[in-house]
Every structure is written in structure tokens, then in C-alpha cells.
C-alpha positions in Angstrom: 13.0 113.9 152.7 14.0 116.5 150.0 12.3 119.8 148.8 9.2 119.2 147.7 8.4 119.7 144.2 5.3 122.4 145.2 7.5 124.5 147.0 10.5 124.6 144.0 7.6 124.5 141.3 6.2 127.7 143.3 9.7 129.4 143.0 10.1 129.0 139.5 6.8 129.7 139.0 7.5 133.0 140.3 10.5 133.9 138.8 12.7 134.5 141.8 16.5 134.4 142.5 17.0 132.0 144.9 19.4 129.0 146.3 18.7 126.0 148.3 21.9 125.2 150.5 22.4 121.7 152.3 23.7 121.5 155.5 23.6 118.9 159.0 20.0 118.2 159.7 19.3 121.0 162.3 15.8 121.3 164.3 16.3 125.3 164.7 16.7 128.7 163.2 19.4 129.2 165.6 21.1 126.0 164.6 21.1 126.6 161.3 22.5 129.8 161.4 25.6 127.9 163.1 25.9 125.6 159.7 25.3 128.1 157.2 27.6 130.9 159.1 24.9 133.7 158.1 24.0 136.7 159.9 21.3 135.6 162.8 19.4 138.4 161.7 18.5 137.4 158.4 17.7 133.8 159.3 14.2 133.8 159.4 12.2 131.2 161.6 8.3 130.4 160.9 6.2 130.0 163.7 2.4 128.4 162.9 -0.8 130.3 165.0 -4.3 130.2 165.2 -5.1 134.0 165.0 -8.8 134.4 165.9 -9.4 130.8 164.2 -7.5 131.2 161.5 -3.8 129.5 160.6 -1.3 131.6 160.1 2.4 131.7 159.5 4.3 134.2 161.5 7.8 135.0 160.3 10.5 136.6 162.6 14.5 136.7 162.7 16.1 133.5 164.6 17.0 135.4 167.4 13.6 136.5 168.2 10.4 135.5 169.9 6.5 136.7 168.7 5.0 139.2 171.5 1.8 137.7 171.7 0.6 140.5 172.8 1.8 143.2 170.6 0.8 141.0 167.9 -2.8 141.0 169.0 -2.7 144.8 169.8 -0.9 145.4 166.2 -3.5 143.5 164.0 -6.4 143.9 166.7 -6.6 140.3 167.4 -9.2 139.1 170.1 -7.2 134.9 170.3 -3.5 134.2 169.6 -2.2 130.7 170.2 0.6 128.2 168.5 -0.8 125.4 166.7 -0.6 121.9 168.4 2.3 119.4 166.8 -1.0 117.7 165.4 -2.3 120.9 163.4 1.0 121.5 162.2 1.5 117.5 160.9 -1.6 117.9 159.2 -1.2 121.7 157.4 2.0 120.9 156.7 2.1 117.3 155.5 4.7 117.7 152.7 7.1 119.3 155.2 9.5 117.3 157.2 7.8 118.0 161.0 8.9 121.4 162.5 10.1 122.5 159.4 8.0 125.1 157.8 9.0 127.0 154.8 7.8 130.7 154.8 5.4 130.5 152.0 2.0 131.2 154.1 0.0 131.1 150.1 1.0 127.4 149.6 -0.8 126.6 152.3 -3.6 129.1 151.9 -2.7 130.7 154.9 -2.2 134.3 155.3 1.4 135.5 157.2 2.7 138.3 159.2 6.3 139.2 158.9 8.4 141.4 161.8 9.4 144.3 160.4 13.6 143.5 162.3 14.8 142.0 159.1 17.8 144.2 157.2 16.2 144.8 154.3 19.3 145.4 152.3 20.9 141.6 153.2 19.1 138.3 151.7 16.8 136.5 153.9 17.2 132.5 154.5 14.1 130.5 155.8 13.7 126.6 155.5 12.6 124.8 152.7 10.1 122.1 153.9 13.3 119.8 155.4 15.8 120.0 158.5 18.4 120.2 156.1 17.5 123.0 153.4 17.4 126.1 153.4 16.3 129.0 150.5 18.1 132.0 150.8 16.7 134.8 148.6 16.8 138.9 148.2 14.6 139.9 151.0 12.9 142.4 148.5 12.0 140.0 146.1 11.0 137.6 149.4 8.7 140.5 150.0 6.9 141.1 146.4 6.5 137.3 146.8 5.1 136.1 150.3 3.2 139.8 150.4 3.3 139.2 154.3 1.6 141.9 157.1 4.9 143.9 158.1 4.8 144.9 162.1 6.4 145.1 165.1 5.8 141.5 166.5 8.5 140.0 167.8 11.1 141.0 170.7 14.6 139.8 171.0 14.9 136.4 172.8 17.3 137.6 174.7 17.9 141.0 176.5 
């Protein structure tokens, strides 16, 4: 599958800088980091909830995990769950499986972002496929996707 033609179309639409770099298919953040030889830290992985009924994107640095419960006590959620494989196959259909690009408004979804990316490095999040990725200032990421910045994610490891 390549990049679909909505997501690029949205790009250029908005007038962004970005690049889409190949690499070896890849089925995480983590992974991809290896291929591309970027900073884990501004790899960004996209993790699909159902905050009090409604899908959301959450977006967080490769090397961590959401806090399900800070996240609730941060936005003053009452339910917090991941989507099943079947909601994300279906919200999602132009989008290899597991591989969702950061761009919550495509999808008319709304999308909170951790607030551990470096602000001053570019940020790289999938492009739809297991073998694209978009790397972008993280400023202009920002102006774009117009996430909910908090503290909802903790390091995966400690």
C-alpha cells in the first residue's frame, strides 16, 4: 500500500514542510526509529482510544506509554480504553492496519499530544503504511494537528 492520496492532499493542502522517507516495513515506533536512525524521542507513535465514547488519537514519543490514568485525571475523563483491532480497521480503512498517521482531523477525531516531545527537533510519525514515515518541524506539526498538549504518557521503561 502507499500513502494515500487524502493524507498527501491534506499536507499540501496545508502548506507544510515535510518529507516522506521509505524504509523496511516495520510494525512499531520503536522499530522504525532503528531504520530511520532518529532520535527515539521525536518518533512519535499514535495510539487510537475511546475517551468517554468518543475516538480519539493519542500521540506520545516511541519510547513511551499513555498513563491511563493521568490522562483521565488531566482532561477529566470518566472512561478510557484502546480501540479493538476491529474499530481501528474500520476508522482507519485507508491505512495499512496498525498504522496510523497523526492527523486526528482526517478522521474527525479530536487528538491529545504528550507534551515530552523536543520541541526544537522535527517530529516523525507514520504515514498510513509500515513503510512511510513523514517527518516535519514539530512547530508547524503543532499549528497543524492543533492537538490537547499534557502530561500523558510515562516512559516505557524506568
Amino acid at each position: 500500500m502507499c500513502v494515500s492520496k487524502k493524507f498527501v492532499n491534506y499536507l499540501d493542502d496545508h502548506d507544510v514542510n515535510y518529507t516522506i522517507l521509505s524504509h523496511q516495513a516495520s510494525q512499531s515506533a520503536i522499530e522504525n526509529v532503528l531504520h530511520l536512525s532518529c532520535d527515539v524521542g521525536e518518533m512519535a507513535k499514535v495510539v487510537a482510544m475511546k475517551i468517554d465514547k468518543v475516538s480519539t488519537l493519542c500521540i506520545l514519543p516511541a519510547n513511551e506509554k499513555i498513563d491511563v490514568e493521568r490522562l483521565k485525571k488531566e482532561i477529566g475523563a470518566k472512561q478510557i480504553r484502546f480501540l479493538s483491532i476491529d474499530e481501528v480497521n474500520n476508522q482507519f480503512g485507508d491505512c495499512e492496519p496498525g498504522a496510523i498517521p497523526a492527523f486526528a482531523e482526517l478522521y474527525d477525531m479530536p487528538a491529545y499530544c504528550s507534551n515530552h516531545f523536543n520541541h526544537e527537533n522535527p517530529i516523525y510519525f507514520g504515514a498510513g503504511t509500515h513503510t512511510d514515515i513523514v517527518m516535519m518541524p514539530y512547530n508547524e506539526f503543532l499549528e497543524l494537528v492543533r492537538p490537547h498538549m499534557g502530561n500523558i504518557s510515562v516512559p516505557l521503561y524506568t
